[in-house]
SEVO-169272 format. One record per residue (C-alpha): residue in one letter; x, y, z. Coordinates in steps of 0.2 Angstrom, whole numbers, padded with zeros to 4 digits, always signed. Layout:
<recs>
aXYZ/...
</recs>
This chain:
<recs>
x+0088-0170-0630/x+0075-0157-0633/x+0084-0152-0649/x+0083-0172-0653/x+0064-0168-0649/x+0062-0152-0662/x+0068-0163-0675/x+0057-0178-0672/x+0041-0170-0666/x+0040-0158-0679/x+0037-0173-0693/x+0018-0170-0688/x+0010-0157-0700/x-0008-0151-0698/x-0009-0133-0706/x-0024-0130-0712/x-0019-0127-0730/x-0015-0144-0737/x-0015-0143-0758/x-0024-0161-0762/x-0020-0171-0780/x-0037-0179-0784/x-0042-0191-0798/x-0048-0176-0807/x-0033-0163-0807/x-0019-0175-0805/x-0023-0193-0802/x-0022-0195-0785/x-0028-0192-0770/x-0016-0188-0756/x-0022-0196-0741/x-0017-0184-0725/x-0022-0181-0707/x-0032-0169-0709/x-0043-0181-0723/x-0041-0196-0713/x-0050-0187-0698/x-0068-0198-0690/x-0075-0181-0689/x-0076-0184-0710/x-0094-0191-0715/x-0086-0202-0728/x-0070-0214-0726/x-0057-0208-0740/x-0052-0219-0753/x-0041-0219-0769/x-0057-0220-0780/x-0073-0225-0778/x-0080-0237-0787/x-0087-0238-0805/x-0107-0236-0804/x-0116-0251-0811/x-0126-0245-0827/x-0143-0256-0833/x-0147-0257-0850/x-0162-0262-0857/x-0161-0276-0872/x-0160-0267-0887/x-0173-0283-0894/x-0186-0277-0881/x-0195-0265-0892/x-0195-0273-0906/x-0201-0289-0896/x-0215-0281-0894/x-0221-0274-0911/x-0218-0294-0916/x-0234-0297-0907/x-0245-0285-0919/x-0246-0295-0936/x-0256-0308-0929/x-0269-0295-0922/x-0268-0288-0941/x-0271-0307-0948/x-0288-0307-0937/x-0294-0291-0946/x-0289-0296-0964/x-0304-0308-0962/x-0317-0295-0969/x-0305-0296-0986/x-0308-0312-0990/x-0326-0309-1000/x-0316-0303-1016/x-0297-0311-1012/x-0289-0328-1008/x-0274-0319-1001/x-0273-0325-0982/x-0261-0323-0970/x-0247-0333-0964/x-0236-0327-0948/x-0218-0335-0957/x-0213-0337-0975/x-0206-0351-0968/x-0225-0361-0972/x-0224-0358-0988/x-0219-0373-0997/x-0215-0367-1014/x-0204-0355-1006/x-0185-0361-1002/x-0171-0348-0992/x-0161-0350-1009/x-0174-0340-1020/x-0166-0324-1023/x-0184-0316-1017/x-0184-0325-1000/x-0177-0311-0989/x-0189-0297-0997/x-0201-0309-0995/x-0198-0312-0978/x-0196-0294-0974/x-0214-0291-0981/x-0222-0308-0974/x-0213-0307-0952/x-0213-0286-0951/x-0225-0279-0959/x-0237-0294-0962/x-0244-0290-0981/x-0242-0299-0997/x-0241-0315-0988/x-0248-0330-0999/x-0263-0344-1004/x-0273-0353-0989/x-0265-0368-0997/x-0250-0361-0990/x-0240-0358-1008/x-0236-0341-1015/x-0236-0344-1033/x-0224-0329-1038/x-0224-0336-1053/x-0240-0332-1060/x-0248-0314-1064/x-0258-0304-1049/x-0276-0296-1054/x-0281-0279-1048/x-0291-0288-1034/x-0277-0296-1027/x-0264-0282-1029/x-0278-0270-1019/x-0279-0282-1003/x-0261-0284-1001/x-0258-0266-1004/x-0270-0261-0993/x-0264-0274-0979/x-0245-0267-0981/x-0253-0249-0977/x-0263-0253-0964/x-0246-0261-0956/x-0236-0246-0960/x-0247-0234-0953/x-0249-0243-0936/x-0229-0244-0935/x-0228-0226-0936/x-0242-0224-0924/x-0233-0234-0914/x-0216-0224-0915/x-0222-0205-0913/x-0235-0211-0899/x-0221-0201-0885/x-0218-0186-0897/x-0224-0168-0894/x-0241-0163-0902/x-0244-0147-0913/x-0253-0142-0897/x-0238-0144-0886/x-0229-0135-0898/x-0239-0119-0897/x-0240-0120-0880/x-0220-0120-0879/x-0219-0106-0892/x-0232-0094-0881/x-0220-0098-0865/x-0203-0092-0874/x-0212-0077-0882/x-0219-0073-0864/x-0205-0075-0855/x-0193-0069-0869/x-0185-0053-0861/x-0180-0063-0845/x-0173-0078-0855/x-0161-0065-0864/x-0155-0057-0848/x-0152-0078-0841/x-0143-0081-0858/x-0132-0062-0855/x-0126-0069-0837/x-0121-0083-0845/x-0110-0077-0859/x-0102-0068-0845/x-0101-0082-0832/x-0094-0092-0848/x-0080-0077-0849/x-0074-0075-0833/x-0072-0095-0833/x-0062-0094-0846/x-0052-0080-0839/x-0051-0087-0822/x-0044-0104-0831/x-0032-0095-0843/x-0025-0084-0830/x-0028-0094-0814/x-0009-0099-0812/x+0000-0085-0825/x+0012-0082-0810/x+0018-0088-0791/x+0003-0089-0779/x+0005-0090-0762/x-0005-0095-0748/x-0002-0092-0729/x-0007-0101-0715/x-0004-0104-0698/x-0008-0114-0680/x-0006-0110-0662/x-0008-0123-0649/x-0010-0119-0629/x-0008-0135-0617/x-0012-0134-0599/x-0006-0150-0591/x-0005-0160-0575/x-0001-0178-0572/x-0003-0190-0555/x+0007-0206-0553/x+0023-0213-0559/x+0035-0208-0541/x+0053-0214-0544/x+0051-0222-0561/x+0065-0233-0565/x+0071-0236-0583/x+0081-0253-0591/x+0098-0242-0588/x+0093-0238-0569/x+0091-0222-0572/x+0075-0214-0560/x+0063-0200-0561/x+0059-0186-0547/x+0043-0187-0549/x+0039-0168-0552/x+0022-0166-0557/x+0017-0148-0558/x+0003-0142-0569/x+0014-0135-0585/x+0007-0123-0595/x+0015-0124-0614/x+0013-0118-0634/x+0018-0122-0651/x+0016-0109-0666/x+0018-0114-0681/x+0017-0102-0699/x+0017-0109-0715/x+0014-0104-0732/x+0010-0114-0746/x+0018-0107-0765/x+0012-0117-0782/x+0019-0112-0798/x+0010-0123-0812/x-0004-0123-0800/x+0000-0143-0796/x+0017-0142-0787/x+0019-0134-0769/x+0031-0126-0760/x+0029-0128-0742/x+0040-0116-0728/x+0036-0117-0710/x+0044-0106-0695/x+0038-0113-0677/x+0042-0107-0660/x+0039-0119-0644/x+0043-0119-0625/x+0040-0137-0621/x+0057-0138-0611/x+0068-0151-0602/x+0056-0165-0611/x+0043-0159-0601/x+0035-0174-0592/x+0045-0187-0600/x+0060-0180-0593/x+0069-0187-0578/x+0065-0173-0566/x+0047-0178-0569/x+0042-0197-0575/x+0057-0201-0583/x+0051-0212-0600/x+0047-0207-0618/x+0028-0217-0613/x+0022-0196-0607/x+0028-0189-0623/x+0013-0177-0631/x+0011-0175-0648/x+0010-0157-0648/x+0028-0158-0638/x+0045-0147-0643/x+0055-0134-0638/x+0065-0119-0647/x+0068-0111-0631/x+0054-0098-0637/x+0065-0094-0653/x+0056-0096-0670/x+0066-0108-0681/x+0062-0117-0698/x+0050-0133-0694/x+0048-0138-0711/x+0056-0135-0731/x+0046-0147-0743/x+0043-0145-0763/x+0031-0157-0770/x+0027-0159-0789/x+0018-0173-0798/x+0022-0183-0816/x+0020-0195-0828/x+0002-0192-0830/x-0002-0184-0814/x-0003-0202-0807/x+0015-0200-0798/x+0019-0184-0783/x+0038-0182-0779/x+0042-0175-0763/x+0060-0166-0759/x+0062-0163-0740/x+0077-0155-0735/x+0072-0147-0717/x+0063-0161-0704/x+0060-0175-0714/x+0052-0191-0708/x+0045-0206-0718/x+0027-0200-0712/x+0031-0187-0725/x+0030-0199-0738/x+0020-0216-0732/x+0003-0210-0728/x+0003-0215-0708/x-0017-0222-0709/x-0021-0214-0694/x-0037-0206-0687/x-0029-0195-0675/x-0010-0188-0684/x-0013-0171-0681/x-0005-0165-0666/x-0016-0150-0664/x-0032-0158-0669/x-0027-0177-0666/x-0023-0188-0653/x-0016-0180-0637/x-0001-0193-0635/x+0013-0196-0647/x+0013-0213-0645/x-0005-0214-0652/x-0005-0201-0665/x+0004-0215-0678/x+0014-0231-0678/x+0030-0231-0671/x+0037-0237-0688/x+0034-0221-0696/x+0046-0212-0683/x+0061-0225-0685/x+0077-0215-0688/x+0073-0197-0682/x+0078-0192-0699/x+0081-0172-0704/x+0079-0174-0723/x+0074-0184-0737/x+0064-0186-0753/x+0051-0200-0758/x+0036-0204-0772/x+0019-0207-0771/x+0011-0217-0786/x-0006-0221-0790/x-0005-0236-0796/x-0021-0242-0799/x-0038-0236-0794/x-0036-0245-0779/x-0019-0247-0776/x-0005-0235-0773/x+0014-0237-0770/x+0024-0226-0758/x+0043-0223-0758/x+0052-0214-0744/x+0072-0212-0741/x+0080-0201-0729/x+0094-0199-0718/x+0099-0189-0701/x+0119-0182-0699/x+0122-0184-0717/x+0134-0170-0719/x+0145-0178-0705/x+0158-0189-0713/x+0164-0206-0706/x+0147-0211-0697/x+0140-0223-0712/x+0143-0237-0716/x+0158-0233-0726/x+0164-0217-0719/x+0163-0208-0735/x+0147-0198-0727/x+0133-0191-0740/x+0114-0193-0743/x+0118-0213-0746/x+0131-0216-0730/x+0124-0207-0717/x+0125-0212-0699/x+0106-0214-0698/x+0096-0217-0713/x+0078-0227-0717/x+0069-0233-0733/x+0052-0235-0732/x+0037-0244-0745/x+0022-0247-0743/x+0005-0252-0754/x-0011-0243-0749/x-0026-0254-0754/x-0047-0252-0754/x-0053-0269-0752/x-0070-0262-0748/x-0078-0245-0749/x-0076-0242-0733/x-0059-0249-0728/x-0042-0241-0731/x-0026-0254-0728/x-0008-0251-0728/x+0005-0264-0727/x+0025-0256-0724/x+0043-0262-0725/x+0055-0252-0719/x+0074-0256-0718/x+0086-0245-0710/x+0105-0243-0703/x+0110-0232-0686/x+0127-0229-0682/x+0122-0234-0661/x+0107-0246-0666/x+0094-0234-0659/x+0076-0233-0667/x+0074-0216-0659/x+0054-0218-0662/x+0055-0211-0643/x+0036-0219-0639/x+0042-0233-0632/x+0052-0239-0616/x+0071-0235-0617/x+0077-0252-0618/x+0066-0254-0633/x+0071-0238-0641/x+0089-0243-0639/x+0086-0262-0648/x+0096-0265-0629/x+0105-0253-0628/x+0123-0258-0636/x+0126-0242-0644/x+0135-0250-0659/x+0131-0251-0680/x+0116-0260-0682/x+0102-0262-0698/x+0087-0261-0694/x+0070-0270-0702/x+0053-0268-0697/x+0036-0273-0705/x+0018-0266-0701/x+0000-0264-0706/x-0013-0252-0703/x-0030-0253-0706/x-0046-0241-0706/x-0064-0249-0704/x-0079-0236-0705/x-0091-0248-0700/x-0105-0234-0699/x-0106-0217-0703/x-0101-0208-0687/x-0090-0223-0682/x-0072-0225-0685/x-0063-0243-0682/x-0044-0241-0682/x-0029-0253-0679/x-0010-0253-0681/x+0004-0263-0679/x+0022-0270-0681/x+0038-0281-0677/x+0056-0271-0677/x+0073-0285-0680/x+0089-0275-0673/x+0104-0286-0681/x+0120-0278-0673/x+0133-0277-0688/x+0149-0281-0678/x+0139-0293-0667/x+0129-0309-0664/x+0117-0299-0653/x+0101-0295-0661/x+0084-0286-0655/x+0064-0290-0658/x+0052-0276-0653/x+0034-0274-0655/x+0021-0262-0655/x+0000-0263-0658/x-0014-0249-0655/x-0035-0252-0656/x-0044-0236-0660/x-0064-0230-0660/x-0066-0214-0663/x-0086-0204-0665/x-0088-0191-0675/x-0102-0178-0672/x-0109-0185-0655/x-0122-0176-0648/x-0128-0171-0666/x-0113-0160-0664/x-0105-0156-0682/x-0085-0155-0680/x-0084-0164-0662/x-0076-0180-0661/x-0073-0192-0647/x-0060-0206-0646/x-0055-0219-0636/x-0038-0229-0640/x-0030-0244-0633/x-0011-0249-0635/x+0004-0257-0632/x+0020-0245-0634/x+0036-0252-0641/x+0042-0266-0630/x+0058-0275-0633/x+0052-0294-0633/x+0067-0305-0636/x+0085-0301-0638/x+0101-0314-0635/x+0120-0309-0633/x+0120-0295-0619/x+0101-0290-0625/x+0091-0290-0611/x+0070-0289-0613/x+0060-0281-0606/x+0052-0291-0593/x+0034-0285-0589/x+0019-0276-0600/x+0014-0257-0600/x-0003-0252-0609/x-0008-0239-0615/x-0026-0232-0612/x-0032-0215-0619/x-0048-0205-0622/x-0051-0186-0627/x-0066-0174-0634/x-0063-0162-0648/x-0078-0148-0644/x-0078-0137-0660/x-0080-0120-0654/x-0078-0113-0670/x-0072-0116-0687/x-0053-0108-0681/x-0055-0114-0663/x-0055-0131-0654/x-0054-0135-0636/x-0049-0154-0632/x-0049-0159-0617/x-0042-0179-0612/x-0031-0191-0601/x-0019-0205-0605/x-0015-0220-0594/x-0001-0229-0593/x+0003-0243-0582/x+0019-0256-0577/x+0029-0237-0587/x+0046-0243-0597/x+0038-0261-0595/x+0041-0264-0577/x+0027-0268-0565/x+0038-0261-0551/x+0033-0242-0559/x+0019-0234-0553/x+0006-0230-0565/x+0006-0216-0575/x-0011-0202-0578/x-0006-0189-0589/x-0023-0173-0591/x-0022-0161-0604/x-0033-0146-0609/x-0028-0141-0626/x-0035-0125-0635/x-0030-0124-0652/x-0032-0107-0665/x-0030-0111-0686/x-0030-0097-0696/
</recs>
């Protein structure tokens, strides 16, 4: 089993060198634990928004020089001693004028903008007859008076000769300390472009790594019983336990990434989950494996995008699970940082299959809207345990597809719906967070498929408070069988970030129901009462590498039988990243 448990457990990544896609480099943004954390001062989202722009009418100025002919008309008065020109506000009201006159639009033009060489108090022009000098003087007069306003009018904003001397004495003043600005940069500008040519010329590599240290105890839960009869000892000594994990991260275009990761554990005998203590996957922690203290590889992953940079492609041959794909939506996947449970660190969905490889696609859709692909299999190099006994990546004993949309209705909410359909070789869902009877659809141990659907959801309803939920129905339909088996699952999270004006801290409180088998027919048997979970912890950032979270877990009526004594689970966990 703890082998079992290497495989499953280790799905959880949380190095501290995760390579992110955004809009700008590649068209997406990778939505991981380490972003999705409340301790983040903004909710992430595919993109925000578009800004909403105002733009003034382009009619607004010109609306108001309009006003100025008339005030122009009031001061013509003085001209009228030696001319019978007057002025009219349209040439509209003049009647021996029609708009089918070739000279109506210049008219028009001088008459409405620039208010000159308008026409007789009568109200007619009389273009046909000659102008004298009289008459020729006021209207040009009239015209230029207009003209010069307008241009009044227009450079009123612009820069005088004073200004401009002003400006001239500054440069010259300051002349040897703008030279030595412009020489840093036209060397700033160089390296730039150095740095941008030769930023990815060959293989970089990153290296990273985590070490966790858990000291645990838990109280309660003598002699539990699971659905198979099976009953625990009760042990419950403080255990003292680690997990190291080294990675390191290799791009070669400077988009793709190359992920290996060696890990060495000692969480041994399934720790409190195990029969010699409370016998049920409900005291599973996150942080939970076991190598037997040997290093081994934890994780093989290549990821590259395309087609624009709106599409990543994951390959995963080494401890693959469809969290390495879907994006789990959850506050608190990060076993070192995260919750302290692994029933609460992600939905139960996620973790169908216990899968050891695969490969999957994450597409940016639409600014709001991504689509998430996931396929992988467990015991695929073992012939005769798929569906047709041929063996391989598509007829494997255990395999699982997963999709799901992520969508931002609002700014600050982040929702994920999922399918997943699946086929095991015994009907297990191995999500082992759960009671047994669940975990085993019942138990049969025969071929089954497997379908599930869920949601998640993410509600920053203020700044420094985090809303979380997630759910989801598993349907077991035994292939060679009428028996079938319905399981459900659901969490409530509230998670603060910086309490105490603390930068980095985050306390969480979270509320749940671990997969319960709910109805079943045919030899499947429910599970006949309710266990909930309840569980609280404090991150206290001690330092940028170091966090000390200390927190206890709840878990009544355990394996869904009121008969089980209640379950409390304390942990002190110190976790180093470097």
């Amino acid at each position: 089993m703890s082998g079992k448990l290497l495989l499953s457990l280790t799905s959880v990544f949380i190095l501290s060198i995760p390579v992110t896609w955004t809009k700008s480099a590649t068209g997406l943004t990778l939505i991981n634990s380490t972003q999705l954390e409340p301790q983040n001062k903004s909710l992430p989202h595919l993109l925000s928004p578009p800004t909403s722009q105002r733009l003034t009418h382009p009619r607004s100025v010109f609306t108001k020089v309009q006003k100025k002919p008339q005030e122009l008309a009031q001061a013509s008065d003085e001209y009228d001693d030696f001319s019978e020109l007057d002025q009219v506000n349209s040439v509209s009201q003049l009647s021996d004028i029609q708009p089918t006159d070739w000279a109506f639009q210049a008219l028009q033009s001088l008459v409405e903008r620039y208010g000159c060489i308008a026409g007789y108090p009568n109200g007619t022009y009389k273009g046909n007859r000659a102008m004298n000098r009289h008459e020729f003087a006021a209207g040009l007069n009239a015209c230029l008076d207009r003209i010069t306003e307008l241009i009044e009018i227009s450079t009123a904003d612009l820069a005088t000769r004073e200004d401009m001397a002003k400006v001239k004495r500054l440069v010259e003043e300051f002349a040897p300390e703008l030279a030595a600005l412009r020489g840093r940069m036209d060397v700033l500008e160089a390296r730039t472009a150095e740095l941008e040519v030769n930023r990815f010329n060959g293989t970089t590599t990153i290296f990273g790594g985590e070490v966790i240290f858990g000291l645990t105890n838990g109280f309660g839960g003598e002699d539990v019983e699971n659905a198979f009869g099976g009953r625990g000892d009760g042990d419950k000594n403080t255990i003292f336990n680690y997990l190291v994990r080294l990675q390191t991260a290799t791009t070669f275009t400077g988009k793709d990434r190359l992920r290996i990761e060696l890990g060495s554990a000692n969480f041994s005998s399934l720790g409190f989950a195990g029969r010699q203590s409370f016998n049920t996957d409900m005291a599973i922690l996150s942080y939970q494996t076991d190598t037997d203290d040997e290093f081994q590889i934890f994780k093989l992953e290549y990821r590259f995008p395309a087609f624009g940079d709106r599409v990543v492609f994951t390959f995963r041959p080494v401890n693959f699970s469809l969290n390495s794909v879907l994006t789990a939506n959850s506050p608190y996947f990060d076993a070192g940082r995260g919750s302290i449970s692994r029933f609460t660190d992600s939905s139960p969905l996620f973790k169908i299959g216990r899968l050891d490889s695969g490969l999957g696609f994450d597409w940016l859709v639409t600014d709001k809207v991504r689509l998430q692909v996931a396929y992988g299999t467990r015991d695929s190099e073992n012939p005769g345990v798929g569906p047709t006994g041929q063996g391989g990546i598509t007829d494997a004993g255990h395999s699982a597809t997963g999709v799901q949309f992520l969508t931002v209705p609002f700014d600050n909410v982040l929702t994920g719906v999922t399918y997943i359909n699946a086929y095991s070789e015994d009907g297990f869902l191995d999500t082992f967070t759960g009671s047994l009877n669940a975990d085993t659809s019942g138990g049969l141990g025969i071929p089954a498929n497997i379908n599930a659907v869920g949601g998640t959801v993410q509600w920053r309803v203020w700044e420094k408070i985090t809303l979380g939920a997630w759910g989801g129905w598993v349907f077991t339909n035994y292939i060679n069988s009428d028996a079938h088996a319905t399981s459900n699952t659901y969490l409530f999270s509230v998670g603060m970030s910086d309490p105490f004006g603390r930068e980095g801290d985050l306390f969480a409180v979270l509320f749940g129901k671990p997969l319960k088998l709910v109805d079943g027919d045919n030899g499947i048997q429910e599970d006949e009462d309710t266990s909930y979970h309840l569980e609280t912890f404090y991150r206290y950032k001690l330092s940028d590498n170091i966090t000390i979270t200390p927190g206890f877990f709840v878990v009544t009526n355990p394996e869904h039988n009121e008969d089980n004594e209640t379950i409390v689970i304390g942990v002190l966990r110190t976790t180093f990243r470097f």
